[in-house]
N, C-alpha and C positions, 0 to 999 in steps of 0.2 A: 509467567508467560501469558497464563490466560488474560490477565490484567491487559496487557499490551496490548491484546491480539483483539481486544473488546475497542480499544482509539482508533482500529482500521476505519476507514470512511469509505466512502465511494460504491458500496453495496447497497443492495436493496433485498431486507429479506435475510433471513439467514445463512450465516459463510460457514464450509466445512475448510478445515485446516485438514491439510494433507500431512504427510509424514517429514517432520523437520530434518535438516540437512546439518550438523557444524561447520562454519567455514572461517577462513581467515579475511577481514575485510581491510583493506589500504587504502589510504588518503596520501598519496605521494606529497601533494602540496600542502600538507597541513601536518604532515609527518606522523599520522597517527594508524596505528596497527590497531584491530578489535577481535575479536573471538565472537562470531555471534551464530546464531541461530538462523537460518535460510528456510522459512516454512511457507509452502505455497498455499492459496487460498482459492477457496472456488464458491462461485456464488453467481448473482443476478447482480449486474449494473447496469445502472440508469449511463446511458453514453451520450454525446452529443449529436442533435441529427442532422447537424451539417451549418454550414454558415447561416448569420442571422440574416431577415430578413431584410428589403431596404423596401423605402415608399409604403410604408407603414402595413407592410403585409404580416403575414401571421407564420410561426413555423408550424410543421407538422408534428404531429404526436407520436414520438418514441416508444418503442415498448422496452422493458429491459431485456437483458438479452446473456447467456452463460458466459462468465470470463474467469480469466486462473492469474495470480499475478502472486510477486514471489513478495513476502515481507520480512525485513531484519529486524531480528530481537538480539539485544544485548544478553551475553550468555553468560555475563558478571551481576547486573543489574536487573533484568528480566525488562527493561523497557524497551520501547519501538525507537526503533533509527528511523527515523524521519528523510535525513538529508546526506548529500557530499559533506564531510568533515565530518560526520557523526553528531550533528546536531540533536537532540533528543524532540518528542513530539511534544512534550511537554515542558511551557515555559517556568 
């Protein structure tokens, strides 16, 4: 799981994993059932600061800012689910 948990993207800074969850996850349209891990994550992300510029202006400077967001680990495999169908994050 640590492996997995190490492909997360999107932070800035060091992410604390919270207390992971077992859950049952379904792909109606792709017919697939998974067992996986539901671990939320909390840390500093970089977001975006709003629409780009037009007439060649400048944007303003972001700061990061605290966010929690949940990620699926395969509870067979120990990899990140990536996507709908259970695509894995690694090709």
């Amino acid at each position: 799981m640590a492996a997995a948990l190490a492909e997360v993207g999107g932070f800035v800074g060091p992410v604390r994993a919270g207390t992971p969850a077992l859950v049952q996850l379904k792909d109606t349209y792709a017919c697939i059932i998974a067992t996986a891990w539901a671990v939320p994550l909390t840390g500093m992300a970089q977001l975006s600061c709003g629409p780009a510029p037009t007439d060649r202006g400048t944007t303003g400077s972001c700061q990061p800012s605290a966010n929690t967001t949940i990620v699926f680990i395969d509870a067979v495999t120990g990899e990140l689910i990536s996507a709908p169908g259970f695509g894995y994050s690694r090709s």
